[in-house]
C-alpha positions in Angstrom: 0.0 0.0 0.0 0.9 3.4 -0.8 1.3 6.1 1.8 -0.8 6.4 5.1 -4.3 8.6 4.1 -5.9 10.2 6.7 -9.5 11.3 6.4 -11.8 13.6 8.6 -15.3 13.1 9.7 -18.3 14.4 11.0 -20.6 11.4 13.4 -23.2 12.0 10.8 -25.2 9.0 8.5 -23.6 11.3 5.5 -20.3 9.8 6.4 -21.7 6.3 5.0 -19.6 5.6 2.2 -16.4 6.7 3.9 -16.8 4.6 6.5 -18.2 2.1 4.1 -15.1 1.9 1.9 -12.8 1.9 4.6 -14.4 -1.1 6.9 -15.9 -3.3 4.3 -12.0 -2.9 2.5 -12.6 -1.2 -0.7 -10.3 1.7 -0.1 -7.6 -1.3 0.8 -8.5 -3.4 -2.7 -7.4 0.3 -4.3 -4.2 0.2 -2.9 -4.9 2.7 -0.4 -3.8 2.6 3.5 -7.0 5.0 5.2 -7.3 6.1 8.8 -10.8 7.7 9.5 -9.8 10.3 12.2 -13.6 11.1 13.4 -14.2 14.9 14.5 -16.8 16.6 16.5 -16.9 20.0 14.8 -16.7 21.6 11.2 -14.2 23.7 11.7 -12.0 21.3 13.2 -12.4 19.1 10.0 -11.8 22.5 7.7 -8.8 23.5 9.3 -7.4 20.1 9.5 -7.8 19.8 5.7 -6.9 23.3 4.9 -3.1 22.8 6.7 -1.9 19.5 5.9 -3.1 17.2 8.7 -6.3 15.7 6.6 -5.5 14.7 3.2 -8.9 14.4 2.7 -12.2 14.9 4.8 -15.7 14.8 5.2 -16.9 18.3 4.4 -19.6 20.6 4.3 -20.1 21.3 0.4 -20.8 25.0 1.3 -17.4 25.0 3.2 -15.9 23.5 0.1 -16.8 26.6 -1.5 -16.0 29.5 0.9 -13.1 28.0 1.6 -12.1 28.4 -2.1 -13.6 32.0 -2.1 -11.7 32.9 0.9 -14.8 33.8 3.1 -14.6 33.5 6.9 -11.3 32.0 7.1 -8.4 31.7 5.0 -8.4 31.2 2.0 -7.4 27.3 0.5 -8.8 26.1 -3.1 -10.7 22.8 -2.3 -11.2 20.2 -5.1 -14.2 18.2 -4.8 -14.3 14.9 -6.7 -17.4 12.9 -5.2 -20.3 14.0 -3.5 -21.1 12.0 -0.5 -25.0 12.5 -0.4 -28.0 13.9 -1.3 -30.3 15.6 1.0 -30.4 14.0 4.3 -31.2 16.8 6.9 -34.3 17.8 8.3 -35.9 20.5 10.7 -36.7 19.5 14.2 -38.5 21.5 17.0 -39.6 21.3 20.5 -43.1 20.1 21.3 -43.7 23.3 22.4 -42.9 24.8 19.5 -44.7 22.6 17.3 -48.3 22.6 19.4 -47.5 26.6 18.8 -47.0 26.4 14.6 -49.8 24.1 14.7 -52.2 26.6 16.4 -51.5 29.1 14.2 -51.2 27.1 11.2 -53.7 28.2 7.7 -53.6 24.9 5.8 -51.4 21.5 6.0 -48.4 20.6 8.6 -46.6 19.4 5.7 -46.6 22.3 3.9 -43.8 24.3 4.5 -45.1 27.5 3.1 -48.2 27.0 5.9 -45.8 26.5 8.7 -43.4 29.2 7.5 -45.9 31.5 8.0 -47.1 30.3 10.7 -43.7 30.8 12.6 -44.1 34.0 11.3 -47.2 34.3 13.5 -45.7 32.5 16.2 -42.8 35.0 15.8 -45.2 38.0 16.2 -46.7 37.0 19.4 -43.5 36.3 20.9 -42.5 40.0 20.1 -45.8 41.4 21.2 -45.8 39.4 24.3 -42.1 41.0 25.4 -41.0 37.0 25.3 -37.2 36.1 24.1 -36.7 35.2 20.3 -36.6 31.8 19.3 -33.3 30.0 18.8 -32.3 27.7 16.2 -29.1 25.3 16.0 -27.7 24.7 12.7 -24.0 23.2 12.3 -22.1 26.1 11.0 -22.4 29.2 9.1 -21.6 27.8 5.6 -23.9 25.2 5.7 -27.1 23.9 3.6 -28.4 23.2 7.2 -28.2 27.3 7.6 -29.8 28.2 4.4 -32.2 25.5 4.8 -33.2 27.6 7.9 -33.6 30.7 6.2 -35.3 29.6 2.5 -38.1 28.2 4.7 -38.2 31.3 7.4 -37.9 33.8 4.5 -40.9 32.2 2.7 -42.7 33.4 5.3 -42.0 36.5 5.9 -39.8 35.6 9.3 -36.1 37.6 8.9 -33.4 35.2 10.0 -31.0 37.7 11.2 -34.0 39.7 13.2 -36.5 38.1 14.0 -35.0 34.7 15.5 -31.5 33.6 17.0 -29.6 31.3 14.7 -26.5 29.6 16.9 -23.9 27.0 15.5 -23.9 23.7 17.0 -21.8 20.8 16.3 -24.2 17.5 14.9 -23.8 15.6 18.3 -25.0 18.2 20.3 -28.1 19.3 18.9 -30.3 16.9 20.9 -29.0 17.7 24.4 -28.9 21.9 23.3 -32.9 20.9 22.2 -32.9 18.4 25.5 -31.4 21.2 27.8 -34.1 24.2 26.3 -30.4 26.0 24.7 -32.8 25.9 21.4 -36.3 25.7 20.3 -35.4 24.2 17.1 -32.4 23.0 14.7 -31.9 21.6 11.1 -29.1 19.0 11.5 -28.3 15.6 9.3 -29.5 12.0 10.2 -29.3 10.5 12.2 -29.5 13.2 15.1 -33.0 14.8 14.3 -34.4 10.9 14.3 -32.5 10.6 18.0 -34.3 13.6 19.0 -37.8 12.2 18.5 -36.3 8.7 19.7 -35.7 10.7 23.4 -39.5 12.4 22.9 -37.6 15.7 23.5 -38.5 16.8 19.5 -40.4 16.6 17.0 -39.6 16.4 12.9 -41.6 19.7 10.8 -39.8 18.8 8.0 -37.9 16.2 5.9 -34.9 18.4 3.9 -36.3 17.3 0.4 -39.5 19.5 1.7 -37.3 22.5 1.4 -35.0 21.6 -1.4 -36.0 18.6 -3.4 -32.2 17.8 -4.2 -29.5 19.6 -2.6 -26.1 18.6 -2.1 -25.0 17.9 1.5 -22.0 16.6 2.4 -18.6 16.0 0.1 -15.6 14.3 -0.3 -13.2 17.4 -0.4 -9.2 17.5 -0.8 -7.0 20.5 -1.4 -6.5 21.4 -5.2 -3.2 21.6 -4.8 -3.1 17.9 -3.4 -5.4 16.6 -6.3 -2.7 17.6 -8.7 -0.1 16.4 -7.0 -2.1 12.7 -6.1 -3.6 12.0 -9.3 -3.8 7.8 -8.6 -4.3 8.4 -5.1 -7.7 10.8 -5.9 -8.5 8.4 -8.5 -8.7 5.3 -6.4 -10.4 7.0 -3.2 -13.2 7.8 -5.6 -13.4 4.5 -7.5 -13.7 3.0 -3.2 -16.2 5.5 -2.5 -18.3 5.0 -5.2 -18.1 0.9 -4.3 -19.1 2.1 -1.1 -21.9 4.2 -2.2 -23.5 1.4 -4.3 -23.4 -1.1 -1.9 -25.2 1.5 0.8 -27.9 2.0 -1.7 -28.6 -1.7 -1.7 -31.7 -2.4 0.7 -30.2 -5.8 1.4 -27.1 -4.3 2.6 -28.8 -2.4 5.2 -28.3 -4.4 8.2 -24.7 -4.6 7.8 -24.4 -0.8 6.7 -26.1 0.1 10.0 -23.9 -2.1 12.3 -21.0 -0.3 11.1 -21.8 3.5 11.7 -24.0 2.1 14.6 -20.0 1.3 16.4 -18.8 3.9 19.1 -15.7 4.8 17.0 -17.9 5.4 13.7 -21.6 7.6 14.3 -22.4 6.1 17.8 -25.9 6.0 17.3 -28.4 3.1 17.6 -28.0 1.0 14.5 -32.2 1.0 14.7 -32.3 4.5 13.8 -29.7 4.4 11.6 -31.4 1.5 9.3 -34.5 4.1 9.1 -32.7 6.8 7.8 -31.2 4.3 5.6 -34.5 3.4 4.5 -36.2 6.9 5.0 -38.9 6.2 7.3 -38.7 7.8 9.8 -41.3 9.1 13.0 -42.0 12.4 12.9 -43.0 11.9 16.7 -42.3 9.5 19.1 -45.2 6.7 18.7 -46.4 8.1 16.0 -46.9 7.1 12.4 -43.8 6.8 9.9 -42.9 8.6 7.4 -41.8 7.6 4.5 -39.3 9.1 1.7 -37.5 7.5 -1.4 -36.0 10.7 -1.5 -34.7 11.6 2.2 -31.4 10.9 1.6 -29.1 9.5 -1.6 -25.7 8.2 -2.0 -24.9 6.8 -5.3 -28.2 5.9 -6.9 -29.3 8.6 -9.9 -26.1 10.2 -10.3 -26.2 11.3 -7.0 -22.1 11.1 -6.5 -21.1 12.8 -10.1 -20.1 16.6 -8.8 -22.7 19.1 -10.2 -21.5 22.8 -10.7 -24.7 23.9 -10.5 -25.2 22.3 -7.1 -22.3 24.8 -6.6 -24.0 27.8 -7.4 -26.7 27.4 -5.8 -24.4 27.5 -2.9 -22.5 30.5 -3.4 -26.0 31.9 -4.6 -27.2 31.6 -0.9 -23.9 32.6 0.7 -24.5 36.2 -2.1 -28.1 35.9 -0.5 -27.5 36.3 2.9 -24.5 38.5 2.8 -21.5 36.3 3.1 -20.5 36.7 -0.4 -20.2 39.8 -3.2 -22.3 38.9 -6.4 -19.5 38.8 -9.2 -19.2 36.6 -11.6 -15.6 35.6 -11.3 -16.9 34.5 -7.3 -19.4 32.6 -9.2 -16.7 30.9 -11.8 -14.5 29.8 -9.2 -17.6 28.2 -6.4 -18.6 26.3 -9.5 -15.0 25.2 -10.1 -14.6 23.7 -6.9 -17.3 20.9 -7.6 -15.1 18.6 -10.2 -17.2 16.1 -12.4 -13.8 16.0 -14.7 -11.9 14.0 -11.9 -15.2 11.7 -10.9 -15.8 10.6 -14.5 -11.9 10.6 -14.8 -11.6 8.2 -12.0 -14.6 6.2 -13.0 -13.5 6.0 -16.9 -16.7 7.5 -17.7 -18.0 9.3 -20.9 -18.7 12.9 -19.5 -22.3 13.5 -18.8 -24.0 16.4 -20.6 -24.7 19.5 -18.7 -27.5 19.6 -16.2 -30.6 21.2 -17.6 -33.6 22.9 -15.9 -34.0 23.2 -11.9 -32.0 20.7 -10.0 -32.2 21.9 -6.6 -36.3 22.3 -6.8 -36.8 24.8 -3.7 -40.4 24.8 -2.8 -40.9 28.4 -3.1 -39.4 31.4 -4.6 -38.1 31.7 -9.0 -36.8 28.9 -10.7 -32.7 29.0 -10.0 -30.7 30.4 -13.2 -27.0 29.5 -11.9 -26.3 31.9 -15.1 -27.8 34.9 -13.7 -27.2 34.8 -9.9 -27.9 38.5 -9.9 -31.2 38.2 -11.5 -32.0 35.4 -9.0 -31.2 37.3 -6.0 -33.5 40.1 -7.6 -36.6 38.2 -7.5 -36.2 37.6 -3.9 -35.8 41.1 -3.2 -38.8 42.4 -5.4 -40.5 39.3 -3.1 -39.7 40.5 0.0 -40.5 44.5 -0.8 -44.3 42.6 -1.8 -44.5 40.9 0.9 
């Protein structure tokens, strides 16, 4: 084998197919000598990667692409030559504050829109009453978790940065922060929001694929100086993972797939749980009745691990969005740079698929996304808001 690899991670169902490839031995069959180094927080993993000590990591895909643009921390051009999942998270709330939505819901529970602005409502009586804002945890600033948050509050007329306190929690945290009454809600990935109903302490508003039909999550990321340096050595960790990714999406494989994140060293969560989220159904309360989603969470099937630029810009459109990010267009060139279907098809000895076409990411409200005309986009929300 070739020279020791060591890889970051986040406790996280996301993390399958690295844990996947490296305990069921296809990273070893490559060639490749891999040590999982598991992490509790996201910057821990991005400044691991960004000096040296990770060759490779687990990453948020919006961290992927701030990193590269420089934004809140240094800046280090990431490479991203597999995508680790689709979709995944989901937004979890106290009982308290879901008997509130519901009382002041105007149509169904499942619809975001209706609870949106019914946490709106929720929002006004809290103000009117002289009580403290709400607080949300999501798992870092550059996260789809955070702009999950604020797509759905914004529908509704509720202003993230205003009306309601957003705090950063690491994944493994969220249930006690919710447990302990730190937070009133959080968006997090699988399989914490599943835990938190488990403990009866919270209750799942909404899958992630209610908010965004397909967004990219979670990413195999490297430094782009490394990927041209470790050609073979990218190559091979993405042949592994996408063995690893194929054999998760295998219902029969479940079993086995859950034992292995369910270990203390891996996710340390109850391999039950974990085999729901696997096969997205899932209680939106304790004792209640499932829920059920082919489209809660994907790893290989549909093309799910081939690197989509436009996945990217969406990304950096939300980071422009919400402040973190000018609009330019040469910020826009290099966030779509970062996500690297050249390497994955590459790797694979694939034919390279033809551009994606129409609305990938499929938000449940607001214009059709245009990753050619970012500025445009951004527009429509603004003329939006001033209507609303």
């Amino acid at each position: 084998m070739g020279q020791p690899l060591h890889i970051g991670f986040i406790p996280l169902v996301d993390a399958a197919a690295l844990i996947v490839a490296v305990d069921k031995g296809f990273t070893a069959a490559e060639g490749l000598d891999v040590t999982l180094v598991r992490e509790v927080s996201w910057s821990n993993v991005r400044d691991k990667l960004n000096i040296g000590l990770f060759d490779a990591a687990h990453l948020l895909a919006p961290v992927a692409v701030a990193s590269s643009l420089g934004l809140g921390h240094v800046k280090v051009p990431i490479a991203v030559p597999f995508t680790l999942n689709l979709n995944g998270n989901a937004i979890t709330v106290s009982p308290a504050l879901h008997e509130q939505i519901a009382a002041h819901l105007d149509g169904e529970i499942a619809n975001p829109l209706a609870t949106a602005r019914a946490l709106a409502r929720v929002v006004a009586a809290r103000r009117a009453s002289g009580a403290e804002p709400l607080t949300f945890g999501m798992t870092f600033p550059f996260s789809t978790h955070n702009y999950q948050l604020r797509f759905w509050m914004a529908a509704g007329g509720v202003d993230p940065d205003e009306d309601v306190r957003l705090v950063v929690l690491p994944p493994p945290f969220m249930v006690d922060s919710l447990a302990n009454g730190h937070v009133d809600g959080f968006c997090v990935g699988a399989p914490w929001n599943a835990v938190a109903v488990d403990r009866g302490i919270g209750q799942i508003l909404h899958f992630g694929p209610d908010i965004l039909t397909s967004a990219v999550e979670k990413v195999l990321a490297v430094r782009g100086r490394w990927a041209e340096e470790q050609p073979d050595t990218l190559a091979a960790l993405v042949r592994a993972h996408q063995k690893a990714a194929d054999f998760i999406e295998e219902p029969g494989n479940r079993d086995e797939v859950s034992a292995m994140l369910a270990r203390p060293d891996r996710v340390d969560a109850d391999a039950g749980i974990i085999h729901s989220v696997l096969a997205g159904r899932l209680a939106m309360v304790k004792g209640g009745p499932v829920r059920e989603s082919s489209n809660f969470m994907s790893f290989g099937r549909n093309g799910a691990a081939r690197p989509d630029p436009t996945q990217a810009a969406w990304l950096y459109a939300q980071m422009a969005r919400w402040g973190q990010a000018p609009v330019s267009p040469e910020a826009l060139k290099i966030a779509k740079a970062v996500f690297r279907p050249d390497l994955y098809d590459a790797a694979l000895g694939r034919q390279a698929a033809p551009a994606s076409t129409g609305d990938p990411i499929g938000a449940f409200a607001g214009p059709v996304f245009d990753p050619a005309n970012i500025a445009a986009h951004l527009a429509a929300f603004e003329i939006a808001n001033m209507r609303g």
